[in-house]
ZADO-1210 file (C-alpha; in nm, 4 decimals, padded with zeros to 6 digits):
<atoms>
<atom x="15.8571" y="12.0148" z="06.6281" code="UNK" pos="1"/>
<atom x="15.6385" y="12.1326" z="06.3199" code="UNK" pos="2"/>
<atom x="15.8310" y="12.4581" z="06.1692" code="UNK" pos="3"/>
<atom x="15.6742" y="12.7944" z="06.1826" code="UNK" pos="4"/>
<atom x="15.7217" y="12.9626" z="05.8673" code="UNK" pos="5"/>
<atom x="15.6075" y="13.3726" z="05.9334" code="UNK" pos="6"/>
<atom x="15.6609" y="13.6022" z="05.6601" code="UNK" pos="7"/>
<atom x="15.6284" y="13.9470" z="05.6297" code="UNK" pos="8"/>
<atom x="15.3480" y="13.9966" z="05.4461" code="UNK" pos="9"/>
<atom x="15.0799" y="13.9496" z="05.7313" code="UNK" pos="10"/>
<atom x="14.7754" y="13.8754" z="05.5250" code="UNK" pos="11"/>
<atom x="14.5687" y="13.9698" z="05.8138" code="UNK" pos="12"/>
<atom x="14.1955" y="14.0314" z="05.6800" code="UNK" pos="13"/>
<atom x="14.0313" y="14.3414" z="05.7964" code="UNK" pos="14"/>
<atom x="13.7805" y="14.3274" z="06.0932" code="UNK" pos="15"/>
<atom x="13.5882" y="14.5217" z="06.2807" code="UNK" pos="16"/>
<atom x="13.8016" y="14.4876" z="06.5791" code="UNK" pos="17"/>
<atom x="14.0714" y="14.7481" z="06.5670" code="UNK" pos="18"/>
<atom x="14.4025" y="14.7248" z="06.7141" code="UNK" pos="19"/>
<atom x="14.6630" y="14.9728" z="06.8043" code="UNK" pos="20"/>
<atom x="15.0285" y="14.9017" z="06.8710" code="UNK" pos="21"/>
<atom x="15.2111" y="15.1467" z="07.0848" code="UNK" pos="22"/>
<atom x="15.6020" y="15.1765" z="07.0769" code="UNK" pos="23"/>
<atom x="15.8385" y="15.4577" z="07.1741" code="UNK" pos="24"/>
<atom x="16.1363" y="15.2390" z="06.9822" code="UNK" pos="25"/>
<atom x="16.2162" y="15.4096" z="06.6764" code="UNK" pos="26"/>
<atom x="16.3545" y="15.0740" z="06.5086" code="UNK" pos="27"/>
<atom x="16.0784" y="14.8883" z="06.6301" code="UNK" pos="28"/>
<atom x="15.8557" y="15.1365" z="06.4366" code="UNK" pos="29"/>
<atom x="16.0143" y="15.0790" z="06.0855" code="UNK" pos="30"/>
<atom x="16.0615" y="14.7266" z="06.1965" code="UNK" pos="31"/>
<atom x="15.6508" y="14.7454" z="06.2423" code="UNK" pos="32"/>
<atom x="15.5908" y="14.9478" z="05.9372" code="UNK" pos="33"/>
<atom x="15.7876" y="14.7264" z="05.6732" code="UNK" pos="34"/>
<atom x="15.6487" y="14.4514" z="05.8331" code="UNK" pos="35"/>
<atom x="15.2662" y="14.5126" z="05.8367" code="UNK" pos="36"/>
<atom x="15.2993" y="14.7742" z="05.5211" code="UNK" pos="37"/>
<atom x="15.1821" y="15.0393" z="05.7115" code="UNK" pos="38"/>
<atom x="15.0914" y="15.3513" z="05.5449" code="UNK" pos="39"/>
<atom x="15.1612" y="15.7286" z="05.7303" code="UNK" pos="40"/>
<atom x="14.7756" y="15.8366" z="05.8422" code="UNK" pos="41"/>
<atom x="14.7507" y="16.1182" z="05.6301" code="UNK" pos="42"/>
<atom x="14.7073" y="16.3965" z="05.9747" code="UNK" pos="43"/>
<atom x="14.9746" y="16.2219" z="06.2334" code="UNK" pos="44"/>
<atom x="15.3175" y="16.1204" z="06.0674" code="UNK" pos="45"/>
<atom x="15.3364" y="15.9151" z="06.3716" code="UNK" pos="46"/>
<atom x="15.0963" y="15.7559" z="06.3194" code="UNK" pos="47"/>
<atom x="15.0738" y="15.4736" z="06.1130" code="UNK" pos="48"/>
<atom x="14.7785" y="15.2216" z="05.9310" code="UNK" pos="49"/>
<atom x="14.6568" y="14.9592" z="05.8178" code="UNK" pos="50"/>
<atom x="14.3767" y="14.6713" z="05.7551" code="UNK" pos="51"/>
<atom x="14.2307" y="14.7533" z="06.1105" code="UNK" pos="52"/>
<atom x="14.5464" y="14.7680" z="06.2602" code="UNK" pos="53"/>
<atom x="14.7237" y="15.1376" z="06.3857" code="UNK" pos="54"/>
<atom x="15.0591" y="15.2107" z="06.4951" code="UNK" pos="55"/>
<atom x="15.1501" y="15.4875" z="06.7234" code="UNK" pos="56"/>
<atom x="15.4461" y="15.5901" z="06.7519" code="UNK" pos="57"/>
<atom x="15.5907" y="15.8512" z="07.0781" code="UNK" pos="58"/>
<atom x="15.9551" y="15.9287" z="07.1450" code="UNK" pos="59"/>
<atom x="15.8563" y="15.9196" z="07.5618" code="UNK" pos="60"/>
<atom x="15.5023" y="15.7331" z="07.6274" code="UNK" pos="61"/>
<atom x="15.3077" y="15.8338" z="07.9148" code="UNK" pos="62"/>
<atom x="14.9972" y="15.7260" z="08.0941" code="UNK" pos="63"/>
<atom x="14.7994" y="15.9568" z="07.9221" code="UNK" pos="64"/>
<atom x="14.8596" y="15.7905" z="07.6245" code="UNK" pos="65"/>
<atom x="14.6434" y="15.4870" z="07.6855" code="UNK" pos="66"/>
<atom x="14.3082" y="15.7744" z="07.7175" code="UNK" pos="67"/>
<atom x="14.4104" y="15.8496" z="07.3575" code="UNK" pos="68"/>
<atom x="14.4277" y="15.5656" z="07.1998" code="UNK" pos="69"/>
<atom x="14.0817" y="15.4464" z="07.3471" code="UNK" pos="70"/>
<atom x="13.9338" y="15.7987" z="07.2881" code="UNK" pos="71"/>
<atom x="14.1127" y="15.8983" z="06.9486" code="UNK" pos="72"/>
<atom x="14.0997" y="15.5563" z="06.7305" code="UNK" pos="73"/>
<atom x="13.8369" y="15.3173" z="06.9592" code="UNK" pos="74"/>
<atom x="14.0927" y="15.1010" z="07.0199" code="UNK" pos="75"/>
<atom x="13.9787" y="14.6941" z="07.1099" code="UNK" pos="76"/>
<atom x="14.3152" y="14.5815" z="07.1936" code="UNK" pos="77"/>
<atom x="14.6137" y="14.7366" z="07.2554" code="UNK" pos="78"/>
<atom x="14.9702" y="14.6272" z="07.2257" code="UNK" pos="79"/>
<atom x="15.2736" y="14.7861" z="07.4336" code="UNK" pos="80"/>
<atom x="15.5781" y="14.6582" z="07.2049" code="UNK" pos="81"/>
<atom x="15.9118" y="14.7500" z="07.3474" code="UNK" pos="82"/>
<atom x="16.2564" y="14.5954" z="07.4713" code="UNK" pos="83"/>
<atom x="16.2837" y="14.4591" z="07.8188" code="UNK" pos="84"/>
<atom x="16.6185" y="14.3602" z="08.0044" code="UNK" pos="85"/>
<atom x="16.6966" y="14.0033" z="08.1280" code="UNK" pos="86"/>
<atom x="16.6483" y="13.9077" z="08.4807" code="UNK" pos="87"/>
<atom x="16.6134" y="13.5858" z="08.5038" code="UNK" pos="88"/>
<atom x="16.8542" y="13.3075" z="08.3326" code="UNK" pos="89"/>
<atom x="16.5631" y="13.1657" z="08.1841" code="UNK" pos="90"/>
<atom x="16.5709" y="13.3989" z="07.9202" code="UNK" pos="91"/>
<atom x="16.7905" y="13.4526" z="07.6485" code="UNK" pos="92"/>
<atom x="16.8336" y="13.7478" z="07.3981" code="UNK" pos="93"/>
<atom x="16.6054" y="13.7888" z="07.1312" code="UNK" pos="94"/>
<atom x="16.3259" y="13.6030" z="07.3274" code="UNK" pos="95"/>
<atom x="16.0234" y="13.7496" z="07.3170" code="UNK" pos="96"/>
<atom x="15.8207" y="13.7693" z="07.6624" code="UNK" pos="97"/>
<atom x="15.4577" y="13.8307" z="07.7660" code="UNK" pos="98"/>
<atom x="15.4467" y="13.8741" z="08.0871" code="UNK" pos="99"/>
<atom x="15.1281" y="13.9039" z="08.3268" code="UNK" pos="100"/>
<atom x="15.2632" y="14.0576" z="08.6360" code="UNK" pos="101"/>
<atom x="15.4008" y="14.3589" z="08.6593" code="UNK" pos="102"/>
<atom x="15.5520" y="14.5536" z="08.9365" code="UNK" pos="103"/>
<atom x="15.6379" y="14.9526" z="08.9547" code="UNK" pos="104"/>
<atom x="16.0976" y="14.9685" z="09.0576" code="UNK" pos="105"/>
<atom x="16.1487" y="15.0564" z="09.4226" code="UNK" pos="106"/>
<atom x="16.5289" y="15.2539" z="09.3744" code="UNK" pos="107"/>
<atom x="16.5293" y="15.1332" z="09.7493" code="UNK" pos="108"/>
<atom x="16.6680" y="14.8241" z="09.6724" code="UNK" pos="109"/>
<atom x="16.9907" y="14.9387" z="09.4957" code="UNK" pos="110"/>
<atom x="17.1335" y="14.9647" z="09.8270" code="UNK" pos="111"/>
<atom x="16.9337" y="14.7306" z="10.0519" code="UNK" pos="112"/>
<atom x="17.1541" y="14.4015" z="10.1942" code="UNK" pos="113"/>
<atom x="16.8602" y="14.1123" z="10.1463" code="UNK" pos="114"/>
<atom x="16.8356" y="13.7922" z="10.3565" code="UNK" pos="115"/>
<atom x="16.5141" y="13.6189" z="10.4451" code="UNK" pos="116"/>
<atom x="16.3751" y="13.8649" z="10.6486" code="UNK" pos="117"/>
<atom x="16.3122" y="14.1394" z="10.4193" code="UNK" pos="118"/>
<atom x="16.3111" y="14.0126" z="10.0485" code="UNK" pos="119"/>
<atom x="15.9363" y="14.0331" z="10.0484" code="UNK" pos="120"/>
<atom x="15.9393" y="14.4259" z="10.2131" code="UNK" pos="121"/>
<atom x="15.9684" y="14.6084" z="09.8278" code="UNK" pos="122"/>
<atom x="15.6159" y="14.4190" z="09.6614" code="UNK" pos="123"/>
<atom x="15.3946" y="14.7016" z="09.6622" code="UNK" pos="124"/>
<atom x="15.0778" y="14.7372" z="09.4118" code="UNK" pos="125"/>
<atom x="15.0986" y="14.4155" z="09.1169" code="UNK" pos="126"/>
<atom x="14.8827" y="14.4370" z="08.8610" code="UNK" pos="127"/>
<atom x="14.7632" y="14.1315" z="08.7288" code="UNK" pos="128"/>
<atom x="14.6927" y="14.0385" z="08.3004" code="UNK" pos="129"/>
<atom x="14.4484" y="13.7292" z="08.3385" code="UNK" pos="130"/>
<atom x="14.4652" y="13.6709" z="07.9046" code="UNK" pos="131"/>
<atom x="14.6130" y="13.3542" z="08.0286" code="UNK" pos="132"/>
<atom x="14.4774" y="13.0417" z="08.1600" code="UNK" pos="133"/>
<atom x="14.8017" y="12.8796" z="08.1874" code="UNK" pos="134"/>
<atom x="15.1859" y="13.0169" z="08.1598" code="UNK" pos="135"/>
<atom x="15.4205" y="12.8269" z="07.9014" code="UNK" pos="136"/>
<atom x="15.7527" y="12.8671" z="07.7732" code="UNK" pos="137"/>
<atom x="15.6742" y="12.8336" z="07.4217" code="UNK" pos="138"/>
<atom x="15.8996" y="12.7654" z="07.0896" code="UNK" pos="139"/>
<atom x="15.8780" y="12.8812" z="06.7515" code="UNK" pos="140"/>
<atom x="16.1308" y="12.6989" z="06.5579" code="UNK" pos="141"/>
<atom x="16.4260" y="12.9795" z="06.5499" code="UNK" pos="142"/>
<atom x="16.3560" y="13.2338" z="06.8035" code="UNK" pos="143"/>
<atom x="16.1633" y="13.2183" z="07.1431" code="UNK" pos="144"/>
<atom x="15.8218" y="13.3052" z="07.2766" code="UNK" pos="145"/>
<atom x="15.7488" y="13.2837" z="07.6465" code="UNK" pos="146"/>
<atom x="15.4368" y="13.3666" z="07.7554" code="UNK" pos="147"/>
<atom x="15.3877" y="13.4477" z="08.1507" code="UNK" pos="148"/>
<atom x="15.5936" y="13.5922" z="08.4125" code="UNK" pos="149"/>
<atom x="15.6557" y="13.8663" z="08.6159" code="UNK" pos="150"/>
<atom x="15.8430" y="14.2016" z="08.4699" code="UNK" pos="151"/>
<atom x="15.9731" y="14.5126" z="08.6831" code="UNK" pos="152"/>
<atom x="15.9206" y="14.8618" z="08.5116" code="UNK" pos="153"/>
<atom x="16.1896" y="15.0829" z="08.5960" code="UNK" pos="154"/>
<atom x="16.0722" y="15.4331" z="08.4450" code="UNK" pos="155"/>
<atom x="16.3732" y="15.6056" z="08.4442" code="UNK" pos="156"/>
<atom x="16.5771" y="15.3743" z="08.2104" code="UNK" pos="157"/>
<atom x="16.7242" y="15.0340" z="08.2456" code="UNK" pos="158"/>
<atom x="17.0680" y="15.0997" z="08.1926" code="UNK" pos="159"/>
<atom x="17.3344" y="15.0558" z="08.4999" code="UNK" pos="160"/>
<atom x="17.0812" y="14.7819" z="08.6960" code="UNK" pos="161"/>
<atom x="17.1802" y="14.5007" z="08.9607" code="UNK" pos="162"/>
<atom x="17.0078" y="14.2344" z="08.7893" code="UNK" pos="163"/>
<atom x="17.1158" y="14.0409" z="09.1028" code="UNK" pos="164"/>
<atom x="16.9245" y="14.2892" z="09.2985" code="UNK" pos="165"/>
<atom x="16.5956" y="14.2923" z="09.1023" code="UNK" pos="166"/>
<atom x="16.5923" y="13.8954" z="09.0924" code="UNK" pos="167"/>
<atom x="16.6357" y="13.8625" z="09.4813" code="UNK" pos="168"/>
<atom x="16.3506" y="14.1806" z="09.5136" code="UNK" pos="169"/>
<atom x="16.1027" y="14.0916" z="09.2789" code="UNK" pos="170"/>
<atom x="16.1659" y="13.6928" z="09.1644" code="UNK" pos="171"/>
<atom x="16.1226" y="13.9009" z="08.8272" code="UNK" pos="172"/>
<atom x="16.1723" y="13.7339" z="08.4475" code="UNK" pos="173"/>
<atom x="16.2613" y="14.1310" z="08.2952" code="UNK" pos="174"/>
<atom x="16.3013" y="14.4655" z="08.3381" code="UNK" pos="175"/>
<atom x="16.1190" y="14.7392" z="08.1174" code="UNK" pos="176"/>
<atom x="16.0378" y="15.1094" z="08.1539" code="UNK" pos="177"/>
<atom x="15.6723" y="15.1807" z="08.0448" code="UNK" pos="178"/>
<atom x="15.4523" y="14.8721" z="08.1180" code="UNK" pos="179"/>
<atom x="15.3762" y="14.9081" z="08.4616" code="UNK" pos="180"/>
<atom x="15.2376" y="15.2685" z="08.4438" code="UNK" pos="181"/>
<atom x="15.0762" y="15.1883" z="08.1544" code="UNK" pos="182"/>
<atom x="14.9012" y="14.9347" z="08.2782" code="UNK" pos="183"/>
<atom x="14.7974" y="15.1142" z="08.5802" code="UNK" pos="184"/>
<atom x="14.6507" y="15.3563" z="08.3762" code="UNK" pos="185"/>
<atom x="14.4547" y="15.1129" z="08.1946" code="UNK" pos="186"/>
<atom x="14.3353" y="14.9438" z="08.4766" code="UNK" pos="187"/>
<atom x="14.1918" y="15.2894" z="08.5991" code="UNK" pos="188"/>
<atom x="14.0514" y="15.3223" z="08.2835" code="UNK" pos="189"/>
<atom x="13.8816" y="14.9611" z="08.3345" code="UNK" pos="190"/>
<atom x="14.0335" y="14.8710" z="08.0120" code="UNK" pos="191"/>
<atom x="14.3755" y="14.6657" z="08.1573" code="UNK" pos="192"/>
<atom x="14.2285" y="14.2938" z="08.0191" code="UNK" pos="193"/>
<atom x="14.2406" y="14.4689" z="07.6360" code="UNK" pos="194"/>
<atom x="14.6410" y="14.5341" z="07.7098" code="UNK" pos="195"/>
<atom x="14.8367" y="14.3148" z="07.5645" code="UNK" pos="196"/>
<atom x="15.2595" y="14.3725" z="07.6564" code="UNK" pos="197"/>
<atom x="15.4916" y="14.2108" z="07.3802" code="UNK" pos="198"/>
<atom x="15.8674" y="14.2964" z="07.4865" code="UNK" pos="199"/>
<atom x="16.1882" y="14.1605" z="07.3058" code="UNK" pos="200"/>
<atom x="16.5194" y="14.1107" z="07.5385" code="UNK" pos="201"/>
<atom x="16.7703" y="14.2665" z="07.4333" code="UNK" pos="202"/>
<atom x="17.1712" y="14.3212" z="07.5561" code="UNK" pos="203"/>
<atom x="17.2568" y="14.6381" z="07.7892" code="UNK" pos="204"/>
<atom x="17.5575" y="14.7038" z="07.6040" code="UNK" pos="205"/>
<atom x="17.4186" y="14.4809" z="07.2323" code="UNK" pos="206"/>
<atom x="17.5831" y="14.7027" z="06.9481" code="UNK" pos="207"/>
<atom x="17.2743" y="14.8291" z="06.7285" code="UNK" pos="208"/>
<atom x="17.3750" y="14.4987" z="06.4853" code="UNK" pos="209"/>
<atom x="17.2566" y="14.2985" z="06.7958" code="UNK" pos="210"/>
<atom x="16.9877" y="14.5004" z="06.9284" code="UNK" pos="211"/>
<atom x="16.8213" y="14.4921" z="06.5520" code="UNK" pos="212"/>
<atom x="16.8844" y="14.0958" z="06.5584" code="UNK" pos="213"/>
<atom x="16.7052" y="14.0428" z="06.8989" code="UNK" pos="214"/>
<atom x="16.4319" y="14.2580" z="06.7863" code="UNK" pos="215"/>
<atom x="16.3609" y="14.1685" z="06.4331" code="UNK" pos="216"/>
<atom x="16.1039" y="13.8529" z="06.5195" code="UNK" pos="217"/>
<atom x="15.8604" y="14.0991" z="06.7104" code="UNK" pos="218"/>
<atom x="15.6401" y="14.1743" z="06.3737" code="UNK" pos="219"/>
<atom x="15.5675" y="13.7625" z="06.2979" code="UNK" pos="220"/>
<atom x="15.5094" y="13.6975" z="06.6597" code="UNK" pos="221"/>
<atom x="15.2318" y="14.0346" z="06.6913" code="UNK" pos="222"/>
<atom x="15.0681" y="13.9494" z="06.3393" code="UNK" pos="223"/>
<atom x="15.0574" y="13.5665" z="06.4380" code="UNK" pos="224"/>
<atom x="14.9308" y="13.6479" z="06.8025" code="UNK" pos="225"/>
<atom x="14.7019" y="13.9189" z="06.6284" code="UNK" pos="226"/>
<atom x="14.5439" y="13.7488" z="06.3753" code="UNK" pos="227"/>
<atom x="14.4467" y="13.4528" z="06.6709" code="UNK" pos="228"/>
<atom x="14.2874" y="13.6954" z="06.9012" code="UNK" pos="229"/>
<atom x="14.0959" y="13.8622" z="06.6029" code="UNK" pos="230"/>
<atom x="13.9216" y="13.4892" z="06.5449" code="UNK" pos="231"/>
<atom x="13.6690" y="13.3352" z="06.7453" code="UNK" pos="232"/>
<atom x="13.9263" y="13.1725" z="06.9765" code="UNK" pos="233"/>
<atom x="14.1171" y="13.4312" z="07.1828" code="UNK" pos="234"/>
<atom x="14.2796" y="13.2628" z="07.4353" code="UNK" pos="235"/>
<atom x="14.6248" y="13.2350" z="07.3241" code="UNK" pos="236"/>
<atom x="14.7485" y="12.9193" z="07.4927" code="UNK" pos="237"/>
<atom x="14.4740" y="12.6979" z="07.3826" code="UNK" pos="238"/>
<atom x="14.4951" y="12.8239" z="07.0638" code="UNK" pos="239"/>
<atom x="14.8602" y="12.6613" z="07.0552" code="UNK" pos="240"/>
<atom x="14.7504" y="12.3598" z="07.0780" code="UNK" pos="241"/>
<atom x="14.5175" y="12.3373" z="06.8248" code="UNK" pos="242"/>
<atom x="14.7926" y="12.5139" z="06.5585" code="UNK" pos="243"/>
<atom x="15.1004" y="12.2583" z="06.6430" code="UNK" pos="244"/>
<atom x="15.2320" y="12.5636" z="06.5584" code="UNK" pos="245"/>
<atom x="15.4389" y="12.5954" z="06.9118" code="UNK" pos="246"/>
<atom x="15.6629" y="12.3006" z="07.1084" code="UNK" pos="247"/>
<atom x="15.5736" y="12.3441" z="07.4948" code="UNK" pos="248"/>
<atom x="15.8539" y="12.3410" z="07.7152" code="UNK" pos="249"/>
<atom x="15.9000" y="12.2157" z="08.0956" code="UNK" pos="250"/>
<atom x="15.6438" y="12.4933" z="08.1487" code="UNK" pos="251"/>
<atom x="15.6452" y="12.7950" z="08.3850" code="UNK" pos="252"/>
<atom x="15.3206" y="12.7799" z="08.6428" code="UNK" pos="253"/>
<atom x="15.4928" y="12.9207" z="08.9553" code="UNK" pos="254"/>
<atom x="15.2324" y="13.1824" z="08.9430" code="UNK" pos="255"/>
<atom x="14.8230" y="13.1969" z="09.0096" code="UNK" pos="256"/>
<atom x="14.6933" y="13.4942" z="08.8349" code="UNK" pos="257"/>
<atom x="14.4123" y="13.5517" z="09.0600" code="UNK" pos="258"/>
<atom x="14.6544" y="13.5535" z="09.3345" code="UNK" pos="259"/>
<atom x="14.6228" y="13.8607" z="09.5905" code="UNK" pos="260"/>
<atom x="14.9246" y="13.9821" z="09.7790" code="UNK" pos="261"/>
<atom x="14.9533" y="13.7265" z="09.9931" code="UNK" pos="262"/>
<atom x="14.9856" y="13.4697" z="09.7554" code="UNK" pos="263"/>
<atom x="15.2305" y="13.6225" z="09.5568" code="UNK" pos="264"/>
<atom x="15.4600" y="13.6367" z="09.8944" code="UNK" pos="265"/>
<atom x="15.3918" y="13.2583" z="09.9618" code="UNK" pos="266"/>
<atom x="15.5020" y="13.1749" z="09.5513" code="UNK" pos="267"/>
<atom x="15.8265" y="13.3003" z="09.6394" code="UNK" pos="268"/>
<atom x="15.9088" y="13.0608" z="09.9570" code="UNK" pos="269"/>
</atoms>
C-alpha cells in the first residue's frame, strides 16, 4: 500500500466552482477552520471562507438550509459533514463513511419483535446518491474511508438506540440525524446529485478525547475528495485508481443504485 501523506495546509487552487460545507458540530467547525485556514466572512461569524470554498456553520440544521446555501452563496457542491453512529460491524470508530442510501427512522421499530415476515414492513421513501459507479471499502494508510452504504437518519438524536434493531430494520452501515431530510430537501430542490454526505463514526459514550480522535481525519479526507471533484475527473472511485493513493478492500457491492423499492427488498434476502 502506497502511504497517503495529507497535511493541513490544503493547497487547493481557487476555481470557479464553489463549495460549501455544512456542519452543526461545533468541533468539527474549528477542526474545518484550522484545517482549510478559513477566515470569518466579514457579515456572518458563522460563516466561514476561503479559496472558493465556504463553511457554514448552524447549532440545529434544517431543510431550509439547503435553499440558502444554493440561493445565498451559488453553491456547486455541497458537503453535509457530521458524526454518524455505528451499525454495522463493518465499521470501526474514526472511519469515515459516504454513504448513498439513506432512509428517514421509523420510532416503530423500537418495540417491534422482527422475524421474516415483517423486516421489510419499515422501508419507506430511500433516496438514492448515484456519485458512485461502484461502492468500495477504501484505505488510507492510518484511518479509514468507506465509500457506499446505506445510513438511517434519526432526527431526534442518536443517543439511547438498539443498534440491533436498526441493523435487522434497515440492513443499515450508520445512524445520523440530518442527512436524510437534507437530502430530501435537495432532491425537491432538483439539486440532490450536488450533495455530497461525509460522516465520521464516532462512540455513544467516546469521552470528548475520543470523539476529537475519531473526528480529526475529516479535513484531509474533504480537501483530498474536494480538490478531485474540482478537476476534470469527478467520479471519485475511478479517480482512486489512477492516484494509488487508496488500497481496495474485499469491496462492498450489495447495493444497485438505480435500484427502485423492490430491489432494495430483494438485496436484503
Amino acid at each position: 500500500m502506497i502511504p497517503v501523506h495529507l497535511t493541513a495546509d490544503p493547497g487547493i487552487p481557487a476555481t470557479a466552482m464553489i463549495h460549501v460545507l455544512v456542519t452543526s458540530d461545533a468541533v468539527i467547525r474549528d477542526l474545518l477552520v484550522d484545517g482549510y485556514r478559513f477566515h470569518a466572512h466579514a457579515t456572518d461569524i458563522a460563516v466561514f471562507q476561503a479559496k472558493g470554498t465556504i463553511l457554514v456553520y448552524r447549532e440545529k440544521l434544517e431543510p431550509k438550509i439547503i435553499s440558502e446555501i444554493i440561493d445565498r452563496y451559488y453553491a456547486d457542491k455541497i458537503w453535509i459533514i457530521g458524526t454518524s453512529r455505528i451499525v454495522s460491524t463493518d465499521h470501526q470508530l474514526g472511519d469515515i463513511v459516504m454513504p448513498n442510501v439513506f432512509l428517514a427512522y421509523d420510532h416503530a421499530i423500537d418495540t417491534v419483535e422482527f422475524d421474516g415476515s415483517n423486516r421489510d414492513d419499515y422501508l419507506h421513501d430511500p433516496l438514492f446518491l448515484k456519485h458512485y459507479e461502484e461502492q468500495a471499502d477504501l484505505n488510507f494508510e492510518t484511518f479509514g474511508l468507506s465509500i457506499g452504504g446505506i445510513c438511517v437518519t434519526k432526527g431526534d438524536g442518536m443517543d439511547g438506540i438498539d443498534r440491533e434493531q436498526i441493523e435487522f430494520a434497515y440492513s443499515a452501515d450508520c445512524l445520523d440525524g440530518v442527512c436524510y431530510f437534507l437530502i430530501e430537501e435537495a432532491k425537491r430542490l432538483g439539486r440532490d446529485e450536488d450533495v455530497y454526505p461525509v460522516l465520521a463514526i464516532v462512540g455513544q459514550d467516546s469521552s470528548p478525547e475520543d470523539t476529537a480522535r475519531a473526528i480529526k481525519n475529516i479535513p484531509p479526507v474533504l480537501i483530498y475528495l474536494q480538490s478531485k471533484i474540482s478537476g476534470e475527473d469527478s467520479d471519485i472511485i475511478a479517480l482512486e485508481h489512477a492516484d494509488d493513493d487508496f488500497e481496495e478492500d474485499d469491496g462492498n457491492d450489495g447495493f444497485d443504485e438505480d435500484a427502485e423499492m423492490e430491489g432494495f427488498h430483494q438485496v436484503r434476502e
